[in-house]
VOPAGU-2260 file (C-alpha; in pm, 1 decimal, decimal comma):
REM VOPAGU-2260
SITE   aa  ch    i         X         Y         Z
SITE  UNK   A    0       0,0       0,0       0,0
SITE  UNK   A    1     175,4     325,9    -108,2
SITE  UNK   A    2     136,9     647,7     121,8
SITE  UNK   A    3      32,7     991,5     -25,6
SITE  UNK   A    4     232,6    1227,0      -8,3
SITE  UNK   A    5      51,0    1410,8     311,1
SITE  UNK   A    6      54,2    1045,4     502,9
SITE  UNK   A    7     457,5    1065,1     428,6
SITE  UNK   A    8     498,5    1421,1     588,7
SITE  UNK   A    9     272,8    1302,7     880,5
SITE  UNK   A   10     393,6    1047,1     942,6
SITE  UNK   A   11     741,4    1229,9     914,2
SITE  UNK   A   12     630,6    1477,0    1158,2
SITE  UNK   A   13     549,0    1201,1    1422,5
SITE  UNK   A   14     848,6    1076,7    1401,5
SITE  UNK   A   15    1058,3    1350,3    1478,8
SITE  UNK   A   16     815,8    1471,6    1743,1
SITE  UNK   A   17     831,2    1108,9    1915,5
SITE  UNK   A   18    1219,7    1136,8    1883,9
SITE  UNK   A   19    1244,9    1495,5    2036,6
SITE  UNK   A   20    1044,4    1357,1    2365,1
SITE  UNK   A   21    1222,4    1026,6    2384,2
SITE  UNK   A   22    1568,2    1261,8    2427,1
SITE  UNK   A   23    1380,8    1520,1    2635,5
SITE  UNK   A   24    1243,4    1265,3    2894,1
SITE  UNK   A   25    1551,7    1086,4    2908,2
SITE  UNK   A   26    1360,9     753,3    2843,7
SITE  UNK   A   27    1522,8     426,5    2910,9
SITE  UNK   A   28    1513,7     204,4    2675,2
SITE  UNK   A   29    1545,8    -118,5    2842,5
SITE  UNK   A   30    1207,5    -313,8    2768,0
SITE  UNK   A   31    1187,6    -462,4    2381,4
SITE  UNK   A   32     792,5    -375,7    2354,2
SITE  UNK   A   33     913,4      34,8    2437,6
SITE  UNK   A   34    1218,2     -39,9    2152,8
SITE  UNK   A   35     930,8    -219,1    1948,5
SITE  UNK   A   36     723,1      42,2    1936,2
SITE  UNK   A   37     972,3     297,4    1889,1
SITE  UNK   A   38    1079,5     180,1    1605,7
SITE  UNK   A   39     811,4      35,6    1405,9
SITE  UNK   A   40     643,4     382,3    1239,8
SITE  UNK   A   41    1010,7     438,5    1123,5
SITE  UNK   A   42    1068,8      88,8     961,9
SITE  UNK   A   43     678,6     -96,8     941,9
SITE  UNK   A   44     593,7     100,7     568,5
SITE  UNK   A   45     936,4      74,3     453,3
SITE  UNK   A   46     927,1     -67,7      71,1
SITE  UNK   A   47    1334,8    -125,4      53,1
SITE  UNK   A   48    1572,4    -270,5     316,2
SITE  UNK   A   49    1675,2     -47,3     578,9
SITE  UNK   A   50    1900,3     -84,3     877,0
SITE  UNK   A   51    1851,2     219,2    1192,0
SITE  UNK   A   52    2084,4     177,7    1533,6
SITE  UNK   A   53    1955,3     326,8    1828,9
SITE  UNK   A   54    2228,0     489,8    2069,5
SITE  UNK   A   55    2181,5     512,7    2408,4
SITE  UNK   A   56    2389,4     642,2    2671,9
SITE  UNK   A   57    2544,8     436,3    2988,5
SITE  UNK   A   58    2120,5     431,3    3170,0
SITE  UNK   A   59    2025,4     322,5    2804,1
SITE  UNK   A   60    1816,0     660,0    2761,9
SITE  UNK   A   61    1774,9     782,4    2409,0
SITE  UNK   A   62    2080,7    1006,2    2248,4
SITE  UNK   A   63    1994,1     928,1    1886,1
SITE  UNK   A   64    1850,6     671,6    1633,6
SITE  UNK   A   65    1997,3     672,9    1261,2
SITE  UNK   A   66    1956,2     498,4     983,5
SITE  UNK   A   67    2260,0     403,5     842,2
SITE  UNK   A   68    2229,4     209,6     563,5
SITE  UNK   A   69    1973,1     140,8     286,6
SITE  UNK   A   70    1934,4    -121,4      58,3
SITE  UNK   A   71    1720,6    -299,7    -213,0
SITE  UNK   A   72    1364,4    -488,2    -141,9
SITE  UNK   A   73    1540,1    -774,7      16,3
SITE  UNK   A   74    1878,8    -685,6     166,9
SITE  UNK   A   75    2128,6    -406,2     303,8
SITE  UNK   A   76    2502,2    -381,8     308,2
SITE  UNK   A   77    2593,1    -348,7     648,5
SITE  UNK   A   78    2935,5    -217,3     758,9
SITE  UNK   A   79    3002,2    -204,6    1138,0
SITE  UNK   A   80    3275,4     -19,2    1104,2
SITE  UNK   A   81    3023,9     314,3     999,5
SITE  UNK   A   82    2772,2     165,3    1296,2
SITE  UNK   A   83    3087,3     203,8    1574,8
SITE  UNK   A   84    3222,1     518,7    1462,3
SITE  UNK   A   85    2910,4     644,0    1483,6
SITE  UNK   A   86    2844,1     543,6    1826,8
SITE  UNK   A   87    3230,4     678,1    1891,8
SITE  UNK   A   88    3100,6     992,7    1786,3
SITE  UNK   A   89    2799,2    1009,0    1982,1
SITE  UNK   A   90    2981,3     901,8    2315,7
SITE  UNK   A   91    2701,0     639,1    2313,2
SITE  UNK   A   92    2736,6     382,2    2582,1
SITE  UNK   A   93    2509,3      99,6    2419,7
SITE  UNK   A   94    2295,7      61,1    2110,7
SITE  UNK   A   95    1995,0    -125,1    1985,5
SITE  UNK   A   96    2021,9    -280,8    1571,0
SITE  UNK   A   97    1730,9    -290,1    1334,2
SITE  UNK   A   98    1576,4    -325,6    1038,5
SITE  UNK   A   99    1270,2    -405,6     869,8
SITE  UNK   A  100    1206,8    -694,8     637,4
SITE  UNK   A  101     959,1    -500,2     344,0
SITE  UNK   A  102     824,5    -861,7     260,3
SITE  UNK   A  103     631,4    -904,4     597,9
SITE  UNK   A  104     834,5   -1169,5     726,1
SITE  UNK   A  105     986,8   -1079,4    1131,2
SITE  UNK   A  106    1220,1   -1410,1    1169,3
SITE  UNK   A  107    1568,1   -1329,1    1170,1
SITE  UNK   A  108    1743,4   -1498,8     901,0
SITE  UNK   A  109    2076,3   -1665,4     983,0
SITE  UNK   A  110    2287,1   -1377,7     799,4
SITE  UNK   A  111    2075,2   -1120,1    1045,7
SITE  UNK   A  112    2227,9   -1347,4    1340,3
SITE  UNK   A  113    2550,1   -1364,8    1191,9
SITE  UNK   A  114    2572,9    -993,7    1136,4
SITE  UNK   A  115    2439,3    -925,5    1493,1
SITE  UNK   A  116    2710,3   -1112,8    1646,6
SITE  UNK   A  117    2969,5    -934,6    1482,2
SITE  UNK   A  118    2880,6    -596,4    1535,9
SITE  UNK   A  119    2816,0    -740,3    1909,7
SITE  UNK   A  120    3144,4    -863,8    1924,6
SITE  UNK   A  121    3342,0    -536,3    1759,6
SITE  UNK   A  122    3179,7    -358,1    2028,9
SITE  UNK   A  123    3264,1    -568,8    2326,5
SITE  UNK   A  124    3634,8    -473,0    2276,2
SITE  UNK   A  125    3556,7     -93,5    2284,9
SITE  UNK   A  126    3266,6    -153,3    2598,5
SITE  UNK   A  127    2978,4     -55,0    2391,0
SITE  UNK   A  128    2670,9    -283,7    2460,1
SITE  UNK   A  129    2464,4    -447,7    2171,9
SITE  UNK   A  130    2129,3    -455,9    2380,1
SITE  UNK   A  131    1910,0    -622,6    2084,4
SITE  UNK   A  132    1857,6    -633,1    1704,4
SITE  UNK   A  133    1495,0    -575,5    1611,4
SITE  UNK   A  134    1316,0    -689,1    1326,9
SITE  UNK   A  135    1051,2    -496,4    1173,9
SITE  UNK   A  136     813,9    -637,6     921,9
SITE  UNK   A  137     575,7    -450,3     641,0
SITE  UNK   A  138     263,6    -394,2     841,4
SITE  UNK   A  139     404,1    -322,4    1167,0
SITE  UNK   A  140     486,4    -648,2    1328,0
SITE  UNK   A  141     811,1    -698,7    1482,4
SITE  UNK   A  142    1047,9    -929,3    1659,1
SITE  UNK   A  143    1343,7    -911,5    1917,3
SITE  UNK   A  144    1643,6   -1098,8    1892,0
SITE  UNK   A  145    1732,1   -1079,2    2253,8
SITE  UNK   A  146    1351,9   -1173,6    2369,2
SITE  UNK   A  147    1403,8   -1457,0    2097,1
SITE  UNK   A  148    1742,9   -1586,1    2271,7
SITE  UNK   A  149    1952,9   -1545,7    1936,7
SITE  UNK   A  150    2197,5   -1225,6    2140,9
């Protein structure tokens, strides 16, 4: 289903307005239905690939979420080299993965495990904490590696 163009800046609007009060009232993010739905009006309409981090500082409250990376309708290059030095930058303390899966689908594919426990595992060595990947479908359902068990 394809958005109008007043839907887009809405929906746009929302977004940023969510994101100003998440930094404002220094919300933890430490539950994955808060992270959930966070993050699904960013990813849930997405028709390409996209993969956002979270950053959150040392009481996991909101600094900044960016998407980093785009792709095609069924994958994203992923670099976590770009995903660390932007957490570097940001004097972030831990961070929270995701991306949405535009054909509907919320189970994490063995490549989104693989890819999760490298970036976890680059980070350990600089003390940055990979709290959980989440998985965002077309539609708005979503999934969370950590309540999964796959961290």
């Amino acid at each position: 289903m394809e958005m109008t163009k007043n839907q887009v800046k809405i929906l746009e609007q929302a977004k940023r307005i969510y994101e100003r009060h998440a930094k404002a009232e220094k919300i933890p993010f430490t539950d994955p239905d808060k992270v959930m739905e966070f993050l699904k009006p960013r990813l849930a309409s997405e028709e390409r690939e996209h993969f956002e981090v979270m950053y959150l500082n040392q009481q996991h409250e909101f600094i900044e979420v960016k998407r980093l990376f785009s792709g095609t309708i069924n994958e994203a290059n992923v670099y976590p080299r770009e995903i660390i030095k932007s957490a570097l930058e940001l004097n972030a303390a831990a961070m929270i993965l995701a991306h949405n899966h535009p054909g509907g689908s919320v189970k994490p594919s063995d490549a989104d495990i693989h890819l999760t426990d490298n970036i976890k595992r680059a980070c350990s060595y600089l003390e940055i904490k990979v709290l959980d990947h989440i998985i965002v479908g077309f539609g708005g359902e979503a999934s969370s590696l950590a309540r999964l068990g796959k961290m």
